[in-house]
VOVODO-482519 format. One record per residue: x, y, z of N, C-alpha, C in turn. Coordinates in nm, 2 decimals, always signed. Layout:
BEGIN
+--------+--------+--------+--------+--------+--------+--------+--------+--------+
:   n.px :   n.py :   n.pz :  ca.px :  ca.py :  ca.pz :   c.px :   c.py :   c.pz :
+--------+--------+--------+--------+--------+--------+--------+--------+--------+
:      X :      Y :      Z :      X :      Y :      Z :      X :      Y :      Z :
...
+--------+--------+--------+--------+--------+--------+--------+--------+--------+
END
This chain:
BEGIN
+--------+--------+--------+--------+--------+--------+--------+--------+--------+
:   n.px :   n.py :   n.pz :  ca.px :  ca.py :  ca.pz :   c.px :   c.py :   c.pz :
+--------+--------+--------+--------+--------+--------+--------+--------+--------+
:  -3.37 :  +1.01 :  -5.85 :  -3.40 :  +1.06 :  -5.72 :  -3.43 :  +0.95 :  -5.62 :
:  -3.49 :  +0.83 :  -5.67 :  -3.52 :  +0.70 :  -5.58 :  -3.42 :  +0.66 :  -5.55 :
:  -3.34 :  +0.64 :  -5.62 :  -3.16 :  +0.60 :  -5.56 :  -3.10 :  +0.65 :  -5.49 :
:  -3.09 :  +0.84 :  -5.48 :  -3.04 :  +0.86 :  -5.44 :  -3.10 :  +0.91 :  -5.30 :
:  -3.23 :  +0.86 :  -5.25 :  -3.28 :  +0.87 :  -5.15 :  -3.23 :  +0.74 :  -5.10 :
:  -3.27 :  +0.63 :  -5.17 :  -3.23 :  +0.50 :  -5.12 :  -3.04 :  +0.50 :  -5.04 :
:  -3.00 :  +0.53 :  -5.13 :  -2.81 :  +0.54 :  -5.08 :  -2.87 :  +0.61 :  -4.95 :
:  -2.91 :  +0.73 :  -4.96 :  -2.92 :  +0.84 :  -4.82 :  -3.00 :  +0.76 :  -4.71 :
:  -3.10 :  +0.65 :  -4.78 :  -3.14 :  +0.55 :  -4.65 :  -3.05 :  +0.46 :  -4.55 :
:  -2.99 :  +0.36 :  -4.66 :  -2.90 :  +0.30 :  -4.62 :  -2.77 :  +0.32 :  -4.55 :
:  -2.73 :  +0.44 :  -4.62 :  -2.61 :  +0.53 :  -4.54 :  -2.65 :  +0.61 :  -4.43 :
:  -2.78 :  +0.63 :  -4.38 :  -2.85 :  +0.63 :  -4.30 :  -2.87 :  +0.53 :  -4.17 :
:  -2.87 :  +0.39 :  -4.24 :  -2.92 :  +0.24 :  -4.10 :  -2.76 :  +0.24 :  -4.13 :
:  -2.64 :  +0.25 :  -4.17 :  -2.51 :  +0.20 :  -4.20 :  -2.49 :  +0.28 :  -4.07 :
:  -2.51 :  +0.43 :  -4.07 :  -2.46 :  +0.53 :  -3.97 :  -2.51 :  +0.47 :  -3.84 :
:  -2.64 :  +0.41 :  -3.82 :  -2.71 :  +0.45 :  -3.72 :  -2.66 :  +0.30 :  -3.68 :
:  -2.64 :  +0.20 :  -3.75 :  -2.58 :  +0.03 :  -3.67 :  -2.41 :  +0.14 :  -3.66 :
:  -2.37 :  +0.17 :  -3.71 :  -2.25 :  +0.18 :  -3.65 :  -2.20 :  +0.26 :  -3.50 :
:  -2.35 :  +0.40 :  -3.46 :  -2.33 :  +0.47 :  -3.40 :  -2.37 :  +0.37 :  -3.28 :
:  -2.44 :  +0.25 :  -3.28 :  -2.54 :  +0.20 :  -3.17 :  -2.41 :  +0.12 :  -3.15 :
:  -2.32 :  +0.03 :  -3.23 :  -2.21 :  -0.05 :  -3.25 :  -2.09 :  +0.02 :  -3.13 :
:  -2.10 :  +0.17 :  -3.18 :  -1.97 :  +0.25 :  -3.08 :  -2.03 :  +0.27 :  -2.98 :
:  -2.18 :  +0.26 :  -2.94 :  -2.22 :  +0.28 :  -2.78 :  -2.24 :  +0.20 :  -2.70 :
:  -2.25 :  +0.04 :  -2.77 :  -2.24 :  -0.06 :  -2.76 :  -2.12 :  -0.13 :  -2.65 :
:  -2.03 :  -0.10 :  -2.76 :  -1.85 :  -0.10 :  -2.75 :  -1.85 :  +0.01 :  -2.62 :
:  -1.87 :  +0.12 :  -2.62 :  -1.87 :  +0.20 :  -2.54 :  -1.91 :  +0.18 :  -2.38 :
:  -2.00 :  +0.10 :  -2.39 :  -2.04 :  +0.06 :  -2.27 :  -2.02 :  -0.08 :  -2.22 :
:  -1.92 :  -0.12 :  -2.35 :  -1.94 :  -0.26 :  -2.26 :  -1.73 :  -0.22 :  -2.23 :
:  -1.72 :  -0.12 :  -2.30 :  -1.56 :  -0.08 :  -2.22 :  -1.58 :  -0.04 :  -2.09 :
:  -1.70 :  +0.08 :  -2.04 :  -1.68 :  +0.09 :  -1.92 :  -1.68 :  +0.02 :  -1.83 :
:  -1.76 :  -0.08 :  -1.80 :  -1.75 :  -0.16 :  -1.70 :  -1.57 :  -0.24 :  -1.71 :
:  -1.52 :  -0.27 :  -1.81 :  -1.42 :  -0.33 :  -1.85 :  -1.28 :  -0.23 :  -1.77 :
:  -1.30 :  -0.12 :  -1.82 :  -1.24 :  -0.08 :  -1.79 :  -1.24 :  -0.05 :  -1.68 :
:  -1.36 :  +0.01 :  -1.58 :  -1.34 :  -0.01 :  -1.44 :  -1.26 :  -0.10 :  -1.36 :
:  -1.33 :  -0.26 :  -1.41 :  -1.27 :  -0.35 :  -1.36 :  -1.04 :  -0.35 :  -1.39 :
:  -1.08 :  -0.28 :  -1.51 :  -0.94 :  -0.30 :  -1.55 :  -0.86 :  -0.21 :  -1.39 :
:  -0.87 :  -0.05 :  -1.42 :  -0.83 :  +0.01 :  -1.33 :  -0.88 :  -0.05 :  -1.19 :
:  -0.97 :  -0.12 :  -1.11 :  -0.98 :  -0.19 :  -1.02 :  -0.86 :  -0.31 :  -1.04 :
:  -0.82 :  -0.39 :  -1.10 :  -0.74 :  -0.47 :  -1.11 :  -0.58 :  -0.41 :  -1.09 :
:  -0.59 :  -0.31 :  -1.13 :  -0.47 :  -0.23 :  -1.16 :  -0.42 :  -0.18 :  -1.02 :
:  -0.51 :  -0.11 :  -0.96 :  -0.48 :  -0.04 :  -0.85 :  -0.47 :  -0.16 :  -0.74 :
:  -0.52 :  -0.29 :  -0.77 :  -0.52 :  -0.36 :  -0.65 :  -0.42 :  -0.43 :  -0.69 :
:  -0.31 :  -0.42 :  -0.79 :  -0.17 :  -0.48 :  -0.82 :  -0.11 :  -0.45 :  -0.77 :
:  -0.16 :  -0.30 :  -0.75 :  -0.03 :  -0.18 :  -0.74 :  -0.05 :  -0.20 :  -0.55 :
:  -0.14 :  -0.19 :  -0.51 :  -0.17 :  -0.23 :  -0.37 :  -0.08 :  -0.35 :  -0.33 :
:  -0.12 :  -0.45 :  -0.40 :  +0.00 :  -0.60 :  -0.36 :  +0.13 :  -0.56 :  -0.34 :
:  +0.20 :  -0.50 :  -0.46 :  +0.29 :  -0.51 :  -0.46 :  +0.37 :  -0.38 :  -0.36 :
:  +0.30 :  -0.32 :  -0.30 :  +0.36 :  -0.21 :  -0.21 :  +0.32 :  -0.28 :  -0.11 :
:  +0.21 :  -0.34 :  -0.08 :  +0.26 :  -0.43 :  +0.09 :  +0.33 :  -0.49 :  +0.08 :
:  +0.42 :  -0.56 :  -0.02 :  +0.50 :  -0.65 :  -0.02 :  +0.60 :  -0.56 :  +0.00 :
:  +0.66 :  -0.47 :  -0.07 :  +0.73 :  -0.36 :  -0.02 :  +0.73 :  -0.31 :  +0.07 :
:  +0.62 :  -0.26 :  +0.17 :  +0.60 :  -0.22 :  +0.28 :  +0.64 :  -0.34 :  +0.41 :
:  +0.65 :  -0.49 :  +0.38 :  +0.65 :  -0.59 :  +0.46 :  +0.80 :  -0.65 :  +0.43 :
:  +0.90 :  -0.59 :  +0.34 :  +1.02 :  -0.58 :  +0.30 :  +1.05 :  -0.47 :  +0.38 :
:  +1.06 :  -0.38 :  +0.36 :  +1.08 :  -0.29 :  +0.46 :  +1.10 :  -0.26 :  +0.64 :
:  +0.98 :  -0.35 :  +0.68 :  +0.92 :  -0.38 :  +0.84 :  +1.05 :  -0.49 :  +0.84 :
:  +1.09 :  -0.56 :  +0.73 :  +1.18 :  -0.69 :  +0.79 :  +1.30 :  -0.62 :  +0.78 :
:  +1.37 :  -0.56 :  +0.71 :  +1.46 :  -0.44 :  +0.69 :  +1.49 :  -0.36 :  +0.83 :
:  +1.38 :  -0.29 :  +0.92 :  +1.36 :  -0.26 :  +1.01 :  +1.36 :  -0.31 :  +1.14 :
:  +1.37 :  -0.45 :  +1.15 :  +1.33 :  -0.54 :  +1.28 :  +1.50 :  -0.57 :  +1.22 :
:  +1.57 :  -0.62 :  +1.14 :  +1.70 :  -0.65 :  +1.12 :  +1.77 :  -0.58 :  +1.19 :
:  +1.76 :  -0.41 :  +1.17 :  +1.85 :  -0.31 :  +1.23 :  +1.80 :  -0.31 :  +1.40 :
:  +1.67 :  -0.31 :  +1.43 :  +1.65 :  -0.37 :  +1.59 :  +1.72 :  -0.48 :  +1.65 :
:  +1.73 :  -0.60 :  +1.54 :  +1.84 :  -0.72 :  +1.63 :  +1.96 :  -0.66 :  +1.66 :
:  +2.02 :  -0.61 :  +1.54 :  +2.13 :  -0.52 :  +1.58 :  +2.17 :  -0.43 :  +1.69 :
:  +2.06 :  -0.38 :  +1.71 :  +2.05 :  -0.28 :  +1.84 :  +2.01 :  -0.39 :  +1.96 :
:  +1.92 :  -0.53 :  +1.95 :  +1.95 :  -0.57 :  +2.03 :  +2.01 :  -0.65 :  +2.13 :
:  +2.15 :  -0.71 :  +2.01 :  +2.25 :  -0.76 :  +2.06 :  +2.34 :  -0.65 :  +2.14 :
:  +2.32 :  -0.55 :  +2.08 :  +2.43 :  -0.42 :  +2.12 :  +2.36 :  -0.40 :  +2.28 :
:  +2.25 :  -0.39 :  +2.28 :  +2.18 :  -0.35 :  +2.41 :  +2.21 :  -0.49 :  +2.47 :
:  +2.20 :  -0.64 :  +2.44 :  +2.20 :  -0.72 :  +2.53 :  +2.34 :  -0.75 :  +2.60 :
:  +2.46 :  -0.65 :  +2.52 :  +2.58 :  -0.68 :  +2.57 :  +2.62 :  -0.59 :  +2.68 :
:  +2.55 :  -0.46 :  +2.65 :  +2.59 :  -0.39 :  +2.76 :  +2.49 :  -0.37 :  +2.82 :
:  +2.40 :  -0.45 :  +2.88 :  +2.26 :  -0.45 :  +2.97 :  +2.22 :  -0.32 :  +2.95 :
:  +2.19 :  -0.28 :  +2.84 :  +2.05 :  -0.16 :  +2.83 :  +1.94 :  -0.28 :  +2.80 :
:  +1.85 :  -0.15 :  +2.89 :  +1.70 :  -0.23 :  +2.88 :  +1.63 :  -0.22 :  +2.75 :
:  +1.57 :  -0.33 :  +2.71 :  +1.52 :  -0.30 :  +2.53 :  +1.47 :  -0.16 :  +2.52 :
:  +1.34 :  -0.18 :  +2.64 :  +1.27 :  -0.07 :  +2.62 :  +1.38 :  +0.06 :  +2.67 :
:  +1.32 :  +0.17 :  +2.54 :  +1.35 :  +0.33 :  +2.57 :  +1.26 :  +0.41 :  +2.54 :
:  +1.24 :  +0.45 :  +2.62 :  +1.07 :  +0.54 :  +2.59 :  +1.07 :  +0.65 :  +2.54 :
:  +1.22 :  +0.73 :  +2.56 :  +1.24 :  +0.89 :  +2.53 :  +1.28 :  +0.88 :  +2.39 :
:  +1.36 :  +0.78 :  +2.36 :  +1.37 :  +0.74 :  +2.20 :  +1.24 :  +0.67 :  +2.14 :
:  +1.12 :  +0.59 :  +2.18 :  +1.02 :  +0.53 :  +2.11 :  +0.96 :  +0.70 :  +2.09 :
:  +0.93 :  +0.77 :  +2.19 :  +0.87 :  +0.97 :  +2.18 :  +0.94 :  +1.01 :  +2.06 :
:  +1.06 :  +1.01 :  +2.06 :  +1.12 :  +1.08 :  +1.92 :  +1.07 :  +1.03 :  +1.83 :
:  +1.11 :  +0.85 :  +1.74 :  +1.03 :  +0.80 :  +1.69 :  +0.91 :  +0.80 :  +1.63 :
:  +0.86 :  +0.83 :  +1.76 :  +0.73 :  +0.81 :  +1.72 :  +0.64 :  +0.98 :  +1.69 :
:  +0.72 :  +1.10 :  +1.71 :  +0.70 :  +1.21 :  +1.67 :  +0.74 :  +1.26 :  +1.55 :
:  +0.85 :  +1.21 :  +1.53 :  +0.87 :  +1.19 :  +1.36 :  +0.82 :  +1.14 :  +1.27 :
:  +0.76 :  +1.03 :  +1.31 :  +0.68 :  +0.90 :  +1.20 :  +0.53 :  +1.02 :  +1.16 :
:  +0.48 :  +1.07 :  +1.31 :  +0.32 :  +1.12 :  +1.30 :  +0.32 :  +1.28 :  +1.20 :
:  +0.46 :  +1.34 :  +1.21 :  +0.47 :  +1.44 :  +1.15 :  +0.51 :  +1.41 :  +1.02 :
:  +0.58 :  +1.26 :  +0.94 :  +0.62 :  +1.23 :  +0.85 :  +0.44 :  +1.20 :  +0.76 :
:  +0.39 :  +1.14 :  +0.85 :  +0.23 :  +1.05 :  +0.80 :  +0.18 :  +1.16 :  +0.74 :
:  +0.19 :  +1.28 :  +0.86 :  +0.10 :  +1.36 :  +0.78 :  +0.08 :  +1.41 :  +0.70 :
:  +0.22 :  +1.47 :  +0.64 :  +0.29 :  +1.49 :  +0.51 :  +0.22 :  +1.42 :  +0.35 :
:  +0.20 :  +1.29 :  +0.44 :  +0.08 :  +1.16 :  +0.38 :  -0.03 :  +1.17 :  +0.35 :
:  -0.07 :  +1.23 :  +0.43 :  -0.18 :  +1.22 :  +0.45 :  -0.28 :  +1.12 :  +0.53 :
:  -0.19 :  +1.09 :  +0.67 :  -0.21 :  +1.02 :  +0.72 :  -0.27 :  +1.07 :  +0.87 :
:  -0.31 :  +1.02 :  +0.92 :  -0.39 :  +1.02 :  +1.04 :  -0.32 :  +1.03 :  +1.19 :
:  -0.25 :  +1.14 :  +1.26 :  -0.21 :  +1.07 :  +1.43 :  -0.22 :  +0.98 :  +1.48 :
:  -0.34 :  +0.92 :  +1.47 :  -0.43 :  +0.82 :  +1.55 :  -0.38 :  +0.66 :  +1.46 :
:  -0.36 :  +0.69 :  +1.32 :  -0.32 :  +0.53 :  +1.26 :  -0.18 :  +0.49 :  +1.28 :
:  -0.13 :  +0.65 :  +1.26 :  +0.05 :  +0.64 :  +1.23 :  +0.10 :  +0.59 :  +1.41 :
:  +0.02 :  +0.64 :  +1.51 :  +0.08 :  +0.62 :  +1.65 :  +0.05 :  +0.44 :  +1.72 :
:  -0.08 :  +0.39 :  +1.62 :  -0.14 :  +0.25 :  +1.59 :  -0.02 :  +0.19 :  +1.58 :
:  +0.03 :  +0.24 :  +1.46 :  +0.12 :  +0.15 :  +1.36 :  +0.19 :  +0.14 :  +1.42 :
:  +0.29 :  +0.25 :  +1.44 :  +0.44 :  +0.25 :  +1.55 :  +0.44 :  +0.18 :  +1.66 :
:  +0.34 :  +0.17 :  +1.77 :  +0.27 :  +0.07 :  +1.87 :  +0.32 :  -0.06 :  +1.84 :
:  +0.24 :  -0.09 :  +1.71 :  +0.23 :  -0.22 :  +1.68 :  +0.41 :  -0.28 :  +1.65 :
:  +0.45 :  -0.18 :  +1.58 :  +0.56 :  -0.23 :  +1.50 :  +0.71 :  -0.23 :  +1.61 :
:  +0.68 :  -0.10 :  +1.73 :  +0.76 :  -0.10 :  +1.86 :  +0.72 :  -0.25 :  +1.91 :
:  +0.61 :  -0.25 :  +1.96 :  +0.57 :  -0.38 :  +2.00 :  +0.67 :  -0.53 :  +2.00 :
:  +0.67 :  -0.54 :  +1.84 :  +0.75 :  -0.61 :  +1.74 :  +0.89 :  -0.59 :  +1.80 :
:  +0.94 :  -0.52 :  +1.80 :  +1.08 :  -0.49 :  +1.82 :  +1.10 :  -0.51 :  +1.97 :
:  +0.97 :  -0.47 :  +2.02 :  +1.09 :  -0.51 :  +2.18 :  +1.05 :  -0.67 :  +2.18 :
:  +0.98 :  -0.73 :  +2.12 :  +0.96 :  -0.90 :  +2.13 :  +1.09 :  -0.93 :  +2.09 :
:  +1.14 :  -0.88 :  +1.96 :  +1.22 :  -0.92 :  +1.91 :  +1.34 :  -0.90 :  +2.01 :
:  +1.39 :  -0.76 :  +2.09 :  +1.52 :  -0.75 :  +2.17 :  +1.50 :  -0.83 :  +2.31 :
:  +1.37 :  -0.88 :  +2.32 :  +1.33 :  -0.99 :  +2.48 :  +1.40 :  -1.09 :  +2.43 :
:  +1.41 :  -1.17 :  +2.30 :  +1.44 :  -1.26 :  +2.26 :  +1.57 :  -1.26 :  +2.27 :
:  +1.64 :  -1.16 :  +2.19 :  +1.81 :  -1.14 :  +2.15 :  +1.86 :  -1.15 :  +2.28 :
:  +1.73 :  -1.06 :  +2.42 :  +1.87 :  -1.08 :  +2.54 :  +1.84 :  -1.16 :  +2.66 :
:  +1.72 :  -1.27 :  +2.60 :  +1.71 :  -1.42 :  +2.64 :  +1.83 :  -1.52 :  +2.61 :
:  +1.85 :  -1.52 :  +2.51 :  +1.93 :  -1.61 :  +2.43 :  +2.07 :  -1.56 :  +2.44 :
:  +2.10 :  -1.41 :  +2.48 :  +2.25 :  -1.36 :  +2.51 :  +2.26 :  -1.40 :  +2.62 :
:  +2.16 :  -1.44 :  +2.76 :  +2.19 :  -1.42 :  +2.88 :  +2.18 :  -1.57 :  +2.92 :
:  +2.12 :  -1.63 :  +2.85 :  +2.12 :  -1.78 :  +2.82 :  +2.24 :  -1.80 :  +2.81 :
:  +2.30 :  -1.77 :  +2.70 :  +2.44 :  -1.86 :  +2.70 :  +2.56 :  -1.85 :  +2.79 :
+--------+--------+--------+--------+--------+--------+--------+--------+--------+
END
């Protein structure tokens, strides 16, 4: 009977180091793994602004294009009834996003912006030569 209380002890502290062992492990995974999925999501973040900043150069390429074409036959960079379409499509595409009128009409601003810098330039340097 002393033995077989003793086994039932020990298999007892065996149970109870191993259950404190998995809580142990248990908690020193969560913070780990937070950080993991923190690391993860902010990879995944990198590498879509890099895609996203691939894209914007993608984007300003097909503007040179349009703004040799506009510097040859004197259209003015700016078009405003085309930047309206543009930019009515983008706000109704965002939202689909989940995105905001107010960021997506930001963005487009900023990135029109860009592009008419970019066709001042093309029909500097066309009217230059």
């Amino acid at each position: 009977m002393k033995l077989y209380s003793l086994i039932l002890f020990l298999s007892g502290i065996c149970l109870l180091s191993y259950s404190e062992a998995f809580a142990q492990q248990a908690l020193v995974k969560a913070p780990n793994s937070g950080l993991n999925t923190l690391q993860i999501n902010r990879n995944k973040i990198d590498s879509l602004d890099k895609k996203l900043m691939e894209l914007i150069g993608e984007r300003e390429r097909a503007v040179k294009e349009i703004g040799i074409y506009k510097a040859k036959n004197n259209i003015p960079p700016l078009q405003a009834d085309r930047f309206k379409q543009v930019l009515e499509k983008s706000i109704t595409t965002g939202a689909k996003e989940g995105l905001s009128a107010t960021f997506v009409t930001e963005m487009m601003n900023a990135i029109h912006i860009e592009s008419l810098r970019i066709e001042d330039e093309i029909k500097l340097n066309f009217h230059g030569k």
